[in-house]
C-alpha positions, 0 to 999 in steps of 0.5 A: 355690286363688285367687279367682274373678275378679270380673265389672265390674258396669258392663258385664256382664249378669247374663242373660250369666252365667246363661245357660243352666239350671243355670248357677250365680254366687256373689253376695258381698255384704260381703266383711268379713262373707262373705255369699255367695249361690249364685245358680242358673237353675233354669228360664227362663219368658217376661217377664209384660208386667204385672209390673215387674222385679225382683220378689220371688216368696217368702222368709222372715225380716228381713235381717240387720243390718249388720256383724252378723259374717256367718252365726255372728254372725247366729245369736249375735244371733238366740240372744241376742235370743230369749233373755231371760236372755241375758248380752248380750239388753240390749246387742244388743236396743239395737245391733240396735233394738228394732224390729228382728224376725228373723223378719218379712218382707213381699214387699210391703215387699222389692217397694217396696225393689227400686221404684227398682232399675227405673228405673236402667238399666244397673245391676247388683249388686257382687261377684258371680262365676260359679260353678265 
């Protein structure tokens, strides 16, 4: 089976892809790494005049680190950071940081993150395709 054809990014607007409920694209965020997000339009609701988009509404846990070695290696991290007595706990608690916890999350910080996104016009996210 070949690969999806992949949209430019500079000319297609995701709204041209999700165009109707329940269409569906796969968002692949770093092609080494294999981080694919099944993305699906679930309902469409009327654009809030007061609110800046994009916004997050919800989510859980910190992104994973770079180069962590996609879905396995992040949940090898996750064993060996929760575990003390890990034989690599030391050497990925100081590749990943010490400030580095899995499990915070803060729409607040994810809403100032996506702030500059709202002023480029025009741009749109890398290595998405529709869906089949």
């Amino acid at each position: 089976m070949g690969m999806l054809p992949v949209e430019n990014e500079r000319t297609v607007r995701l709204a041209s892809v999700l165009g109707r409920v329940g269409a569906k694209a796969t968002y692949t965020y770093d092609m080494g790494d294999s981080w694919e997000h099944g993305i699906v339009l679930e309902k469409r609701l009327p654009a809030d005049p007061g609110t800046a988009y994009p916004v997050c509404t919800g989510g859980e846990r910190a992104c994973p680190p770079e180069d962590c070695g996609g879905i396995g290696g992040f949940y090898d991290l996750l064993d060996a950071l929760g575990d003390p007595t890990h034989e690599q706990h030391d050497e990925l608690l100081d590749w990943g940081g010490d400030d580095y916890d899995p499990d915070a999350f803060s729409i607040d910080d994810v809403n100032r993150m996506l702030t500059p996104s709202r002023h480029r016009r025009g741009k749109t996210l890398r290595g998405w395709a529709p869906a089949r």
